[in-house]
C-alpha positions in Angstrom: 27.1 -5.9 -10.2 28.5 -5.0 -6.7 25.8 -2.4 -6.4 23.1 -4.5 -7.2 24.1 -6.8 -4.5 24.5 -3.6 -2.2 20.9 -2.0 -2.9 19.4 -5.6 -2.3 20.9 -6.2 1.2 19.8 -2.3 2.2 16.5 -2.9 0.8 15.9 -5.7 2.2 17.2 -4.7 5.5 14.6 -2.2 5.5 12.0 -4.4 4.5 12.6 -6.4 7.0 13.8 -4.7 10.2 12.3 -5.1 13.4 14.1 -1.6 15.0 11.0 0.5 14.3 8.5 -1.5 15.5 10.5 -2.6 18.8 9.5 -2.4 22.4 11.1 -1.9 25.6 11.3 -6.1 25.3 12.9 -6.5 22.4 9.8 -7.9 20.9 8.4 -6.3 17.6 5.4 -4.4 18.2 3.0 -4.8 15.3 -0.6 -3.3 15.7 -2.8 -4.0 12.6 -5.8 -1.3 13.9 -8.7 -2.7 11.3 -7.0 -2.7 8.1 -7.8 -6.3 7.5 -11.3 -6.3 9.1 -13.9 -7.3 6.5 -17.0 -4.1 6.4 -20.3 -5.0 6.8 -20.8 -2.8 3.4 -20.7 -3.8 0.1 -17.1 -2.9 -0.6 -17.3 -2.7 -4.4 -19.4 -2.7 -7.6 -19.1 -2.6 -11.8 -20.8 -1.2 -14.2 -20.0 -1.5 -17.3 -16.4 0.1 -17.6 -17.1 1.4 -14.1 -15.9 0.0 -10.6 -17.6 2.0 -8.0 -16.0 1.1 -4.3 -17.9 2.1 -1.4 -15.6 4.7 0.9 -15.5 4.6 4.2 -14.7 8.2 6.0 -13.1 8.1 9.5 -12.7 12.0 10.5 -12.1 12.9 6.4 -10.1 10.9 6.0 -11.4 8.3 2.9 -10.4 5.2 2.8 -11.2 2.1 0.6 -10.6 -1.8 0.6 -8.0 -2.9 -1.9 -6.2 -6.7 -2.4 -2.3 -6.3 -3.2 -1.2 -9.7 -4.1 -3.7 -11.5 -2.5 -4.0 -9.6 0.6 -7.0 -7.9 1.0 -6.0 -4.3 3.0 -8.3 -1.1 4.0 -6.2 1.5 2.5 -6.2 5.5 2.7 -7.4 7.0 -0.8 -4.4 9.4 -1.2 -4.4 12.0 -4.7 -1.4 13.4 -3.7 0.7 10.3 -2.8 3.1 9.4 -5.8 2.9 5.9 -5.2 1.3 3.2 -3.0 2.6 2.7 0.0 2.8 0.1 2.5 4.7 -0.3 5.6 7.2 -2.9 6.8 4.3 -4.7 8.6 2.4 -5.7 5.3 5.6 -6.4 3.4 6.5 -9.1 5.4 3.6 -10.9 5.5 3.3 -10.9 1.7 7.4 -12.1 1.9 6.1 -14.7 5.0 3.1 -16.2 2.1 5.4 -16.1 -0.6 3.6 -13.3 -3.1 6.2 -10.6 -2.1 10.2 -12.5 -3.5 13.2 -11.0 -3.7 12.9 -10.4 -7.3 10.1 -8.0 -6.6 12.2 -5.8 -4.6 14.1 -3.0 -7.0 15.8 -0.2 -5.2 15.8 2.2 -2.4 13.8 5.0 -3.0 13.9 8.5 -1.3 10.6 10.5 -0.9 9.1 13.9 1.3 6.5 13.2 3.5 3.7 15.3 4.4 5.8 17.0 7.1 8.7 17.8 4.4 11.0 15.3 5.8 13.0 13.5 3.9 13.3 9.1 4.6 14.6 6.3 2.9 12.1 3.5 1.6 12.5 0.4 -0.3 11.0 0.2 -4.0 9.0 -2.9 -4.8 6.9 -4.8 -7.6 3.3 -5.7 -6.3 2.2 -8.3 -9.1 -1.3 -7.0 -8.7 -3.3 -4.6 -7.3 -7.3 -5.4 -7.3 -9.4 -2.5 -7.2 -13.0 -3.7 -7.4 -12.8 -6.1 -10.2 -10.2 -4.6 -11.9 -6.8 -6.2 -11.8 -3.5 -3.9 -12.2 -0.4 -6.0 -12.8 3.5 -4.7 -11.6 2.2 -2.2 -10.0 5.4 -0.3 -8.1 4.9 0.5 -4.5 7.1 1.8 -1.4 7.6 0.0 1.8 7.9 2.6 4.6 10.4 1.5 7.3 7.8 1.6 9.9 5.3 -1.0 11.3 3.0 1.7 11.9 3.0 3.8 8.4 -0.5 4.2 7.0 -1.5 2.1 3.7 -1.8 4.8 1.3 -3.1 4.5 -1.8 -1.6 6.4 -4.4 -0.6 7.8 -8.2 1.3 4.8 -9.2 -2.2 2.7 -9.0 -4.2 6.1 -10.3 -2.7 7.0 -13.5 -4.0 3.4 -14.9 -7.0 4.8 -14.9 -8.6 7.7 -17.4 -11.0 8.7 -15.1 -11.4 8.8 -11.2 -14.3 10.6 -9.4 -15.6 11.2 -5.8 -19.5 11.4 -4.9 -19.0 12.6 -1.2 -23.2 12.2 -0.9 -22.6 8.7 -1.5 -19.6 7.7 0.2 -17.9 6.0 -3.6 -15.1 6.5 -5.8 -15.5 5.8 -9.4 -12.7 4.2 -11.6 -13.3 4.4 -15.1 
């Protein structure tokens, strides 16, 4: 039991730590580029057994518009991410409107980034994940202890799907 409460208090610690984000003032220093812009495009569309969202490509990199309890968030289409991943920024909004609670927060997590380097994260539960019209429930995602860590879209929102293609020509990913 003494554990539990020890992985809660470091998780949460991480969740919710202004060191990373901090300037010379103290202050946290959250920047929010245009993740939570709305596009002038038509973001999504279903056919059938299909949802089709429209991808927008920023120097290849592919990126789409997902909601993640609620919160609507431009995130980076990511195959070789293992999970979704947010950073500390996000998670603390969605704790500040009350769809991110304690109970959602599992463990800490260790993964490798791109750049082989190994950091600590904090495991959550996102009760859903809308992509399109398609609603994923407990979902598990990792909170990156960094106001500044890219929304990445990943495996632990792919593998509910059977099917997931790219048309490059015209700029959609389909999830079937």
């Amino acid at each position: 039991m003494k554990n539990i409460y020890i992985i809660s208090a470091v998780a949460i610690s991480l969740i919710f730590s202004g060191c990373s984000g901090c300037s010379k003032s103290g202050r946290r220093n959250v920047v929010h580029t245009n993740r939570t812009t709305q596009s002038n495009e038509e973001p999504e569309r279903s056919t059938g057994k299909k949802t089709i969202l429209k991808m927008e490509n920023d120097n290849g990199v592919k990126y789409v518009w997902i909601e993640i309890n609620g919160l609507r968030l431009k995130f980076i289409f990511d195959t070789g991410a293992s999970s979704i991943c947010i950073s500390s920024s996000e998670a603390s909004v969605l704790y500040r409107q009350g769809t991110l609670q304690k109970d959602d927060i599992l463990d800490v997590q260790y993964f490798q980034d791109a750049t082989g380097t190994i950091s600590a994260g904090t495991r959550i539960n996102l009760k859903t994940v809308k992509i399109g019209d398609r609603t994923l429930n407990n979902i598990e995602a990792t909170v990156i202890d960094n106001s500044q860590a890219p929304l990445l879209l990943g495996q632990t929102a792919f593998e509910k799907f059977g099917k997931i293609s790219i048309d490059n020509d015209k700029g959609e990913i389909t999830f079937e």
